[in-house]
C-alpha positions as CSV (number, residue, x, y, z in Angstrom):
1,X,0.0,0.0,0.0
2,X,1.0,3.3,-1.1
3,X,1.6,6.5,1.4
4,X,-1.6,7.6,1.1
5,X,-3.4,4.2,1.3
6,X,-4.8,4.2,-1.9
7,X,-3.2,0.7,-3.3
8,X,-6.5,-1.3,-2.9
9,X,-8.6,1.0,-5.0
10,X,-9.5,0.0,-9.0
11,X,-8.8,3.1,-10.6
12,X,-10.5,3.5,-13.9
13,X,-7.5,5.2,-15.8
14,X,-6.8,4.0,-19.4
15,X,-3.3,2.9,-19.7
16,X,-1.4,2.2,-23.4
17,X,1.7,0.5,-23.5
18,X,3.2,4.2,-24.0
19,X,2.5,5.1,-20.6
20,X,-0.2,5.9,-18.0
21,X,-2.9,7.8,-19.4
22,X,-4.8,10.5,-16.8
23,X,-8.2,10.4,-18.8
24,X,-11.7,12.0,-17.2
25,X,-14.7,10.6,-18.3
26,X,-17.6,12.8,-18.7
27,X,-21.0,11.6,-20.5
28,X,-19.5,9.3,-22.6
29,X,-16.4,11.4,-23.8
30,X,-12.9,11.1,-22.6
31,X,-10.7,14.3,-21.7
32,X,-7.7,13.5,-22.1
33,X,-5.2,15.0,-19.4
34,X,-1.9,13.0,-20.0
35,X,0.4,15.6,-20.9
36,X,-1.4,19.2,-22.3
37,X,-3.3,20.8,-19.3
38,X,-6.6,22.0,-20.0
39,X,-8.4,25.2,-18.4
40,X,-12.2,25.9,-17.1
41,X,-13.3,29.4,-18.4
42,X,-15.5,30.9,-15.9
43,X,-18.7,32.0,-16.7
44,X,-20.4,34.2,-13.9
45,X,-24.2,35.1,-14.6
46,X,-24.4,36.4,-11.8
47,X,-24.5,40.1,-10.5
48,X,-22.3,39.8,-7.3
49,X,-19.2,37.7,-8.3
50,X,-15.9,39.2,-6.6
51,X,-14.4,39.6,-10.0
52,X,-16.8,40.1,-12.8
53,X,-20.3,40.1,-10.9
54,X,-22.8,42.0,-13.5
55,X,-20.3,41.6,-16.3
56,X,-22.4,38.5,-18.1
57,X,-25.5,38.7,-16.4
58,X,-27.2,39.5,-20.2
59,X,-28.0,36.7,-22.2
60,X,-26.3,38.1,-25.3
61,X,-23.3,39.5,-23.3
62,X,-23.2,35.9,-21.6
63,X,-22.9,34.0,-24.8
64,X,-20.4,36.6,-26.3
65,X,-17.9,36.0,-23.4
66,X,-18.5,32.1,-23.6
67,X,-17.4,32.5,-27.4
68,X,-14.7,34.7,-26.6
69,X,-13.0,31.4,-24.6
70,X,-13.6,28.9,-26.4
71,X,-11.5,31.0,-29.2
72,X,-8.9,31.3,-27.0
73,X,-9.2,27.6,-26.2
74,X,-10.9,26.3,-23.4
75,X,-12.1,23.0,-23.1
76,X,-14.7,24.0,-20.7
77,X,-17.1,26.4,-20.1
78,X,-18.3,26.6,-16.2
79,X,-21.1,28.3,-15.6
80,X,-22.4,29.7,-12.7
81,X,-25.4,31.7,-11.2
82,X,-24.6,31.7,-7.5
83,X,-21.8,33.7,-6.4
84,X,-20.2,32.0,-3.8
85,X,-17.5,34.6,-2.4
86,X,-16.6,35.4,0.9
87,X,-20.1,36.3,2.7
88,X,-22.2,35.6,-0.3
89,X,-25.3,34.6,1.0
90,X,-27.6,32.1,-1.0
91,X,-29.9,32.8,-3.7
92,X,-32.7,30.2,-4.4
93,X,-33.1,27.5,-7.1
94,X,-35.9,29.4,-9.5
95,X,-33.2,32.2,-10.0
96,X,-30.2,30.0,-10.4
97,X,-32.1,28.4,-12.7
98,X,-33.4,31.5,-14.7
99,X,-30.1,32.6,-14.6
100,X,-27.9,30.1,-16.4
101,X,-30.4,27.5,-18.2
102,X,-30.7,29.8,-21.0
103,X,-26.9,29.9,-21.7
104,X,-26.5,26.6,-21.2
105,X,-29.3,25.6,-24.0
106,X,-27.9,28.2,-26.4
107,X,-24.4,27.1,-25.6
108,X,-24.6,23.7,-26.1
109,X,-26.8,24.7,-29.9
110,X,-23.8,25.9,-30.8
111,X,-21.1,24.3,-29.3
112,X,-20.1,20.5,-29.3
113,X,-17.2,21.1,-26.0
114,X,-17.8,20.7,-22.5
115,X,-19.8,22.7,-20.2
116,X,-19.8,22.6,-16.5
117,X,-22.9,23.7,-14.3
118,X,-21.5,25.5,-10.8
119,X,-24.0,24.4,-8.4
120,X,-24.6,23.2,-4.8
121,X,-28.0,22.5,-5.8
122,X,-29.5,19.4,-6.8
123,X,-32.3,21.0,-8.9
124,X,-30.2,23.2,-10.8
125,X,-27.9,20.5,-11.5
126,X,-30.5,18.5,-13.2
127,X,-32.3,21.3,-15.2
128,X,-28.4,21.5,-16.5
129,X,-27.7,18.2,-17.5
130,X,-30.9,18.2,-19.5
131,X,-30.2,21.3,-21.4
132,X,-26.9,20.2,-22.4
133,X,-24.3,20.8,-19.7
134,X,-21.8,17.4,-19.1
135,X,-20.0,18.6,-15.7
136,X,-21.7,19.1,-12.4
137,X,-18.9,21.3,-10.2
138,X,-20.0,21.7,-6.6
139,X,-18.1,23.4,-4.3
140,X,-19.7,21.5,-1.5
141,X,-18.6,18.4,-3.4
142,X,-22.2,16.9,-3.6
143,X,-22.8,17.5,0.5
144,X,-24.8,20.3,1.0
145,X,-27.9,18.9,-1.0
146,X,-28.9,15.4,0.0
147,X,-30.2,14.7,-3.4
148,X,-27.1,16.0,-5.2
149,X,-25.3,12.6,-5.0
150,X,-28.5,10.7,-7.1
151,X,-28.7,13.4,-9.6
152,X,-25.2,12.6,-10.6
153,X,-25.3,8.9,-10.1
154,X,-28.4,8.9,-12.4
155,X,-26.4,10.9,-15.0
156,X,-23.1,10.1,-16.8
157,X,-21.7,13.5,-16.0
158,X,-18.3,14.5,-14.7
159,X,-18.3,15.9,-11.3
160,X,-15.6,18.4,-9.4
161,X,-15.5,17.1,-6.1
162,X,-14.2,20.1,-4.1
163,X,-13.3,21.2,-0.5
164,X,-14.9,24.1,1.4
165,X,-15.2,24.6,5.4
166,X,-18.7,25.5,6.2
167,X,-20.9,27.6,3.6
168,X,-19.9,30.7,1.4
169,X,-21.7,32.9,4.5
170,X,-19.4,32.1,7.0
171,X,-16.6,29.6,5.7
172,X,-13.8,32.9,6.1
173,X,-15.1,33.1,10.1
174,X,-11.1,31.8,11.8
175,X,-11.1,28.6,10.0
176,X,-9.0,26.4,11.6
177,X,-6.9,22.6,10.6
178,X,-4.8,21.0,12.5
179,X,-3.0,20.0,9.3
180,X,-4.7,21.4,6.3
181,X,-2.8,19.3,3.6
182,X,-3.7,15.7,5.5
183,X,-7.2,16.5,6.3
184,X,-8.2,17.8,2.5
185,X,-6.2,14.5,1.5
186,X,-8.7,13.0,3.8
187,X,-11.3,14.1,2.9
188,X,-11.1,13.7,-1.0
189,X,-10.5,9.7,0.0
190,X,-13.9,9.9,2.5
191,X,-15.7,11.3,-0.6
192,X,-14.4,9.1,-3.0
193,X,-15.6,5.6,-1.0
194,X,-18.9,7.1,-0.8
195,X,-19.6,8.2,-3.9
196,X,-18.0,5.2,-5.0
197,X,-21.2,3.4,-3.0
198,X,-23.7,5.5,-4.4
199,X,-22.8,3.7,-8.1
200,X,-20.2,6.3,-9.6
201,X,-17.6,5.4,-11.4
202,X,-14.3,7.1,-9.8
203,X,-13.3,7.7,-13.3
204,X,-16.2,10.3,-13.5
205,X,-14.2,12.5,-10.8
206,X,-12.3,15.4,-10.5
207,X,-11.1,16.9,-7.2
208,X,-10.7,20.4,-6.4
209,X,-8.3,21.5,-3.5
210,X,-11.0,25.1,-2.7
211,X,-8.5,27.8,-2.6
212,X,-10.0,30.2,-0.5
213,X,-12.4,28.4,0.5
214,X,-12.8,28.5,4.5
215,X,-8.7,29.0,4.3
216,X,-6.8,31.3,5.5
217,X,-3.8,32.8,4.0
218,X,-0.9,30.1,5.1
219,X,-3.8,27.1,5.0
220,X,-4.0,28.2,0.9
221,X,-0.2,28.8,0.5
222,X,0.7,25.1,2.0
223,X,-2.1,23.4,-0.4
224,X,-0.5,25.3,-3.1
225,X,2.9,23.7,-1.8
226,X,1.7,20.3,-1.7
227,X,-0.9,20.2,-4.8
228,X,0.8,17.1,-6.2
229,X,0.0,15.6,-2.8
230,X,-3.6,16.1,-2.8
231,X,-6.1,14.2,-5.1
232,X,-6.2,10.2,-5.1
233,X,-3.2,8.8,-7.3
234,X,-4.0,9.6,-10.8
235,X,-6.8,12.0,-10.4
236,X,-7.1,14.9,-12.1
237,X,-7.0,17.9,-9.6
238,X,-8.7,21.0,-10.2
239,X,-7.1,24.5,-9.3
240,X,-9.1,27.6,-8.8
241,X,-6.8,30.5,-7.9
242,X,-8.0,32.8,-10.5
243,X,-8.1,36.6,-9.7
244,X,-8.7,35.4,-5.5
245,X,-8.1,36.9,-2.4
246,X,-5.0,35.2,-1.9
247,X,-3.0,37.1,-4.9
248,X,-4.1,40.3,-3.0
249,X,-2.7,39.2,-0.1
250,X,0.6,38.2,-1.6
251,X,1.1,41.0,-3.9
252,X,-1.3,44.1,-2.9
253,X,-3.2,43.8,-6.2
254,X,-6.7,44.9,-4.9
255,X,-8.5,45.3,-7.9
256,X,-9.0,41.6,-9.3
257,X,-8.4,43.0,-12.8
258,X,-4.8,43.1,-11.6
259,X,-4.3,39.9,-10.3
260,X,-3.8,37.9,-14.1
261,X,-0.3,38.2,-13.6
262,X,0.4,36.4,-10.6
263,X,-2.6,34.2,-11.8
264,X,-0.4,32.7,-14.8
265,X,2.6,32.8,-12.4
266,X,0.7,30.4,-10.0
267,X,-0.9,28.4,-12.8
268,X,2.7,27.3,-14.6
269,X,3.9,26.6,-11.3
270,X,0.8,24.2,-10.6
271,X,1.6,22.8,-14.2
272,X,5.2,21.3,-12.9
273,X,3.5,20.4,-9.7
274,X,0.7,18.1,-12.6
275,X,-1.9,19.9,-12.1
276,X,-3.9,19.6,-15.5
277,X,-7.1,21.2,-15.0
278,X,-6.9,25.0,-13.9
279,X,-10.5,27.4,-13.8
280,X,-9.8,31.1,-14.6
281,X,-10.8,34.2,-16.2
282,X,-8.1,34.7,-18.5
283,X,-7.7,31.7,-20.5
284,X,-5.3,33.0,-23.4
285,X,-3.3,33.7,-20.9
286,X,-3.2,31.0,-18.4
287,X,-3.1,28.7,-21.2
288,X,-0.2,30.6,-22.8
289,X,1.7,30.2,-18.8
290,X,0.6,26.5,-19.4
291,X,2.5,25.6,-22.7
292,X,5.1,27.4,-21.2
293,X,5.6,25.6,-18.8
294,X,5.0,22.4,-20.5
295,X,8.2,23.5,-23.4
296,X,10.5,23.7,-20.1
297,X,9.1,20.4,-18.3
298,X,9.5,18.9,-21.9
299,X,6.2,17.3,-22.0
């Protein structure tokens, strides 16, 4: 058995005899995350995001935005209509739903690629996956809803398992670890058997470390130490550091607009740490810090 007791587990990776292959399944497709790293362009239709709330909240505007990454390459489009920043307090399903159904039906008309719903709820989740959307991204990963784990068990979608201490209204109140690092590692194994139980394949799964989430400044800069440490062996890990509090913190940049530098810095430094999935704003640049990266890993 390995360090982090994962030996016994069947992992549903695809392996060729020219190496192991990190592949995430997701309705039927296979992303492919051996050796290019992939980023999640956020979508916020929402009017209180801490970087671009009101900035997409139009349908047109909305759809315009989603274009503008997928020409500067994302692979996925995440989509979100509940801000869930420090404080943000909750907004009910009807409006999350009003919110980003639309863009996901118009979207997916369009657009053969992967889009991810950003939800905690199970309704909204499965309005999503029928009008098109293949990734359900839960920052509660699939706890705070008790009938979040059977939407996605009935569905073939991929799903971002990630961390977060408490809810968005009060996860920044002196959160507290006795070792952040081993209890998120924890914790991503916990949610892993279970969901495993409840009939999902693991290869379905994505994991998501929460930067920020119900963290403190040193809780975020020792998961950023340790991100090859984190998800199950050969899972893909998710990094959300876009634009966040944490950059401020580091660097004084308070206006998010001015945090895209340090952004890419952070996101080629995940990339030799093999972290293949990164969610940001800027996705010509973070991609452009990724193939950098990748040229001086030789990959």
């Amino acid at each position: 058995m390995n360090a982090n007791g994962f030996f016994h587990l069947r992992i549903e990776i695809i392996r060729l005899n020219c190496g192991d292959k990190m592949i995430w399944k997701i309705q039927g497709r296979h992303l492919d995350l051996s050796r290019r790293a992939q980023t999640m362009g956020i979508l916020n239709v929402t009017p209180d995001s801490f970087s671009d709330g009101g900035n997409f909240t139009g349908h047109d505007t909305a759809l315009a935005h989603a274009r503008k990454m997928i020409a500067e390459g994302a692979a996925i489009i995440d989509i979100g209509g509940e801000s869930t920043r420090p404080g943000a307090r909750p907004v009910d399903a009807d409006e999350e739903i009003r919110r980003t159904i639309p863009v996901i039906r118009s979207l997916r008309a369009e657009w053969d690629g992967l889009i991810s719903i950003d939800t905690m709820k199970a309704s909204v989740a499965q309005a999503a996956l029928d009008a098109g959307a293949d990734i359900v991204n839960d920052v509660s990963g699939l706890t705070a809803d008790p009938e979040m784990t059977a939407v996605c068990a009935g569905s073939d979608c991929g799903i971002v398992i990630m961390h977060m201490r408490g809810t968005p209204a009060d996860m920044q109140e002196n959160p507290a670890y006795s070792d952040v690092v081993e209890q998120i590692r924890e914790y991503f194994k916990d949610r892993l058997e279970n969901l495993k139980t409840h009939g999902i394949s693991p290869a379905r799964l994505c994991f998501d470390p929460g930067i920020g989430f119900g963290k403190s400044l040193d809780h975020n800069l020792a998961l950023l130490r340790h991100l090859n440490e984190l998800a199950p062996p050969e899972f893909p890990l998710l990094l959300g550091v876009s634009r966040k509090s944490v950059i401020a913190k580091l660097t004084g940049a308070e206006l998010p607009s001015d945090r895209d530098a340090a952004t890419f810095a952070l996101t080629a430094m995940a990339r030799m740490k093999g972290v293949m999935l990164h969610r940001v704003h800027d996705v010509k640049g973070n991609l452009a810090a990724l193939r950098a990266a990748e040229g001086v890993m030789g990959t």
